[in-house]
C-alpha positions as CSV (number, residue, x, y, z in Angstrom):
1,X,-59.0,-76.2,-18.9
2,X,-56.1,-78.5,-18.6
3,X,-53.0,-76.7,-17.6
4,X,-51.3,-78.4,-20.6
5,X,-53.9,-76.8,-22.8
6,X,-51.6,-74.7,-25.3
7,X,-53.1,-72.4,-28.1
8,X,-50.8,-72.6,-31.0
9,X,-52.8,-70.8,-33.0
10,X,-51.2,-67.2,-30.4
11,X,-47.7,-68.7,-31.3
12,X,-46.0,-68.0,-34.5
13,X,-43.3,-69.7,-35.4
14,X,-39.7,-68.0,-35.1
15,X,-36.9,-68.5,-37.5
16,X,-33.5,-67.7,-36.6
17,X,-32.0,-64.7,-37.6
18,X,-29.6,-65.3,-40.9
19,X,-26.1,-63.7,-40.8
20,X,-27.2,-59.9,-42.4
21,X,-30.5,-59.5,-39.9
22,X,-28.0,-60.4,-36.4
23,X,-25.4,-57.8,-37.7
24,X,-28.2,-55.1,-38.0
25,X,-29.7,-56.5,-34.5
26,X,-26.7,-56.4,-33.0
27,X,-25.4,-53.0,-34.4
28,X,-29.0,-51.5,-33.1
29,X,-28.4,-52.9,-29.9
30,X,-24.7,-51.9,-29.9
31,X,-26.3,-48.2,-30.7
32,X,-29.2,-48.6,-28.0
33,X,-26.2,-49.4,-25.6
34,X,-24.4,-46.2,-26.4
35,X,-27.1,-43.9,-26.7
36,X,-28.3,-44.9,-23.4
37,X,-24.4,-44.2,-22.3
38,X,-24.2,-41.3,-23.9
39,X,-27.9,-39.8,-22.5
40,X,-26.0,-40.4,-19.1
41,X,-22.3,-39.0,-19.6
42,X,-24.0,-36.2,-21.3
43,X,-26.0,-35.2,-18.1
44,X,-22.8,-35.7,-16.6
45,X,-21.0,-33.2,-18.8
46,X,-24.3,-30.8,-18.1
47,X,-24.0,-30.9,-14.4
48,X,-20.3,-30.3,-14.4
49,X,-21.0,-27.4,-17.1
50,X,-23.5,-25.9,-14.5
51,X,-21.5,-26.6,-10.9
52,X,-18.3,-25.0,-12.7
53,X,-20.8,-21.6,-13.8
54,X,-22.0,-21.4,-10.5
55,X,-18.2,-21.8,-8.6
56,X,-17.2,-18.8,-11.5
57,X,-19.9,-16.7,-11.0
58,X,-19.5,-17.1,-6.8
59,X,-15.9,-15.7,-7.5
60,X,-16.8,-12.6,-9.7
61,X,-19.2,-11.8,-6.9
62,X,-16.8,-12.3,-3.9
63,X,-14.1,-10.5,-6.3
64,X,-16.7,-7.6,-6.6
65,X,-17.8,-7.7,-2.9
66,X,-14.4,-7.3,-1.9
67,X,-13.3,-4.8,-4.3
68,X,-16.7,-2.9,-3.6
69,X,-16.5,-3.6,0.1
70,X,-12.9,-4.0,1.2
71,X,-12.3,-5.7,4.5
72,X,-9.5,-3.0,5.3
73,X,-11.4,-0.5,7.1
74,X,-8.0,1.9,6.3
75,X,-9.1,5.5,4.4
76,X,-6.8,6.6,1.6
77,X,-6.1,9.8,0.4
78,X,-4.0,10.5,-3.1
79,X,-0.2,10.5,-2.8
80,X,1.8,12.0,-5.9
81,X,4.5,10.1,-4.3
82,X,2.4,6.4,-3.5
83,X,5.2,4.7,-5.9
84,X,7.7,5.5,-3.9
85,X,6.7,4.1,-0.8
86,X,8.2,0.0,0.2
87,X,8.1,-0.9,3.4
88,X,10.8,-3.0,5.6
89,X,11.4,-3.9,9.2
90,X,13.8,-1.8,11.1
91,X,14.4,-1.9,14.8
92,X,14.9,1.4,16.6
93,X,18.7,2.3,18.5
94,X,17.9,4.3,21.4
95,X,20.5,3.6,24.0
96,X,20.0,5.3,27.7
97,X,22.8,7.5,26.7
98,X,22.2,9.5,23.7
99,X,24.6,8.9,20.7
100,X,24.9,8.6,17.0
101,X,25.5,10.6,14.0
102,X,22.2,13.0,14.6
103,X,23.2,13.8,17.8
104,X,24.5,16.8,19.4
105,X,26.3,20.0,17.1
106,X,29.0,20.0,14.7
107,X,29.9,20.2,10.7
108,X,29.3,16.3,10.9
109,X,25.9,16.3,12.6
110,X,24.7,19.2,10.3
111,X,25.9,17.3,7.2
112,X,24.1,14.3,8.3
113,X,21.2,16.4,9.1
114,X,21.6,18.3,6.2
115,X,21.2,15.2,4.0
116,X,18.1,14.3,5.2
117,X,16.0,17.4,5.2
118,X,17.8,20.8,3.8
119,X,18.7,19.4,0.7
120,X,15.7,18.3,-0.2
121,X,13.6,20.4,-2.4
122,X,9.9,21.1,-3.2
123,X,7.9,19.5,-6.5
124,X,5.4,20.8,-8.7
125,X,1.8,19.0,-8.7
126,X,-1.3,19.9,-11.2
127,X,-4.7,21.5,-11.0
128,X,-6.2,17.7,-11.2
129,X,-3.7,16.6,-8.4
130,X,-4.2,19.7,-6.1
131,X,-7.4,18.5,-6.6
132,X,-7.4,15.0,-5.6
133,X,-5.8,15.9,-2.1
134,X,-8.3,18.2,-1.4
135,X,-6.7,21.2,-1.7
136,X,-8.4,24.3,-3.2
137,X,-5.4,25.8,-6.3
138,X,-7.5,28.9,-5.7
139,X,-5.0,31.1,-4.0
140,X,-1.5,28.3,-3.9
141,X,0.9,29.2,-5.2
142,X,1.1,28.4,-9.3
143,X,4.8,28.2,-10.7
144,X,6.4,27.5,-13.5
145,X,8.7,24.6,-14.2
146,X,12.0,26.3,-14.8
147,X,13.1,23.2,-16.6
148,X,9.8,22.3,-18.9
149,X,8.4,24.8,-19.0
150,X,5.2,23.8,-17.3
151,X,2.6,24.7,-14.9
152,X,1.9,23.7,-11.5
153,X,1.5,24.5,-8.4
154,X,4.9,24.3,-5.6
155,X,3.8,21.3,-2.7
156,X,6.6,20.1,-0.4
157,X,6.8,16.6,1.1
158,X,5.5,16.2,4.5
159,X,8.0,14.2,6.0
160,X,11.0,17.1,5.5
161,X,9.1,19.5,7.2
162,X,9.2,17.4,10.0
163,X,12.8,16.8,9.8
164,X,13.5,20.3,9.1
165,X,11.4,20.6,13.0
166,X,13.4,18.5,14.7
167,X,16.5,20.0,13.0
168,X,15.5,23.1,14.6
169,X,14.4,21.8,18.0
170,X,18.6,20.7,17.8
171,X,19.8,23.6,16.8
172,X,17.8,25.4,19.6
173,X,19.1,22.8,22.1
174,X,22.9,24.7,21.2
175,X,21.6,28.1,20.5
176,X,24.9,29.5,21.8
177,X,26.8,27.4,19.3
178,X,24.4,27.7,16.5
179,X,23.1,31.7,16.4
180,X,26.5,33.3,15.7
181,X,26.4,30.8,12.9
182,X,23.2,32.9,10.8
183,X,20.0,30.9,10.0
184,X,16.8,29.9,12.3
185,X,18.1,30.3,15.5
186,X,20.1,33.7,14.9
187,X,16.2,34.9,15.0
188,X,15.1,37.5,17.3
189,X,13.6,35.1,20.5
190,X,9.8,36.2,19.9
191,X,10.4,34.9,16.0
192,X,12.5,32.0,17.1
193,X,10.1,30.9,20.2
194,X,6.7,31.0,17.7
195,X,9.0,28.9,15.3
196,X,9.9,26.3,17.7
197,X,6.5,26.3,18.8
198,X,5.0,25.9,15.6
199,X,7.5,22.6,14.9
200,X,6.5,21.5,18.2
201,X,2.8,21.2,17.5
202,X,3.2,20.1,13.7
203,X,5.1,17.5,15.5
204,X,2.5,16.8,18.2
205,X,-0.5,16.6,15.2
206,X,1.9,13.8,13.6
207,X,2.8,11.6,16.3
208,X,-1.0,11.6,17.5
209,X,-1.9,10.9,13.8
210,X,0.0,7.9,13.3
211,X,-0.9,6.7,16.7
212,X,2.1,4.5,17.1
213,X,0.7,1.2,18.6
214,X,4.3,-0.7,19.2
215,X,5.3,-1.7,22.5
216,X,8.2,-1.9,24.0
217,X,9.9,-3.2,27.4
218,X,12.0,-2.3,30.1
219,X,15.6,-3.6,30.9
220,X,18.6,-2.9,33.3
221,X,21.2,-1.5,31.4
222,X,23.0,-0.3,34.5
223,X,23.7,-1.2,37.8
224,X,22.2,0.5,40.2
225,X,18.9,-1.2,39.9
226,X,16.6,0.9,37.4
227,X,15.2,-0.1,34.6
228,X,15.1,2.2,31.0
229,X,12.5,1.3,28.0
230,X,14.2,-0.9,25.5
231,X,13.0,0.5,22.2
232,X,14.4,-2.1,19.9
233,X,11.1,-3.3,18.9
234,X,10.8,-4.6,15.3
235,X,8.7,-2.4,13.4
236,X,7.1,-1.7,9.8
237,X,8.5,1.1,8.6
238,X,8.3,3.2,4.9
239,X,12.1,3.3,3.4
240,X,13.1,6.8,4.2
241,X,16.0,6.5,0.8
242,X,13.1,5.8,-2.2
243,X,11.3,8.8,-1.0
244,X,14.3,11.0,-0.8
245,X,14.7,9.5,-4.0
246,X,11.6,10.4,-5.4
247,X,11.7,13.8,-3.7
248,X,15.4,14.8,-5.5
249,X,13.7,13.4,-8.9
250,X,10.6,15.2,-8.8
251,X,12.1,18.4,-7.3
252,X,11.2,22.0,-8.9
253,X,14.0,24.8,-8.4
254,X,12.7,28.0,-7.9
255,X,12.0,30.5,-11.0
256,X,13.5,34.0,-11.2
257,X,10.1,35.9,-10.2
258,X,9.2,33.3,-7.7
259,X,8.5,34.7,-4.4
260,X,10.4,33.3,-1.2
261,X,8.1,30.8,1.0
């Protein structure tokens, strides 16, 4: 067959498009355009929709991993007084020869001394509190709140007991000055001895507790050649003022029928 051969019986002819049939031709094509655009930017919005589920449900997990989890390894225990604890850096002043206003014996040291542990007085916490600390109410001692009224049971803040120690361990360090004067060290030497020895080891049990892990270095403060610890380390320490604070506003006086403790 001739390659020239052509069958124009397969060929129909094809007349052009008049005005109304290429505005619907190119409208459809227009639409097929946008349709096809719109297939894509809608996968588009799809995969975005899925990427951003998966990146907020990877941060409620970690959020619950961490909360269930925690990377502190620290132990809590409840603290009625936990609001009233801010921390700052303080650096220690412990020069090789003692001084300062808690040193030595005097109206001056005592009032100083005074400030910081005798006039502080005890609080009142609840059943669900005592509790909480895990300590048994069965057998504290329950008061009531001369003020309100209400029940509770008389704690005392750690932190004065330990003051009121080293208080003592002062006092005893100017027993001749101190005993004429009445109070703790005008005890008979048995009562006074178990005292200081009791403050000594409550003391002992507190230091090892906190483990103190700051360093500190040596200098030569004097001349002839020996050097003393430099204890002027920067430290992290709880601001003694908000829980004396705390203590004054949360303090309980003792009722009428209350016994001495």
């Amino acid at each position: 067959m001739s390659k020239h051969y052509r069958d124009d019986s397969l060929e129909e002819e094809v007349e052009p498009l008049n005005g109304e049939e290429r505005r619907i031709w190119n409208s459809e094509k227009v639409y097929s355009r946008f349709r096809s655009g719109s297939l894509k930017s809608g996968w588009v919005w799809v995969a975005h929709a899925v990427l951003l589920s998966i990146s907020l449900g990877s941060l409620a997990l970690s959020l619950y991993l961490r909360k269930s989890w925690p990377s502190s390894t620290i132990p809590t225990t409840y603290l009625p007084a936990q609001s009233a604890i801010k921390y700052e850096i303080k650096q220690f002043d412990l020069p090789p020869v003692p001084e300062g206003p808690f040193i030595g014996k005097g109206p001056e040291v005592d009032a100083k001394w005074d400030y910081i542990t005798n006039s502080i007085g005890d609080t009142m916490v609840t059943r669900e509190e005592m509790i909480k600390m895990n300590l048994d109410p069965h057998g504290a001692l329950e008061i009531t709140d001369p003020a309100t009224g209400k029940r509770g049971f008389r704690v005392a803040v750690e932190m004065f007991h330990q003051l009121h120690c080293l208080d003592l361990l002062r006092q005893a360090n100017y027993k001749a000055h101190y005993s004429p004067l009445g109070g703790d060290t005008a005890a008979p030497k048995h009562d006074l001895s178990r005292h200081t020895d009791h403050c000594i080891d409550a003391l002992r049990q507190f230091v090892m507790c906190q483990g103190d892990v700051n360093i500190f270095a040596f200098r030569f403060p004097f001349n002839d050649g020996d050097p003393w610890p430099d204890y002027s380390t920067p430290r992290v320490c709880r601001n003694y003022e908000n829980i004396r604070k705390w203590a004054v506003e949360h303090t309980v006086a003792q009722g009428e029928d209350e016994p001495d403790h």
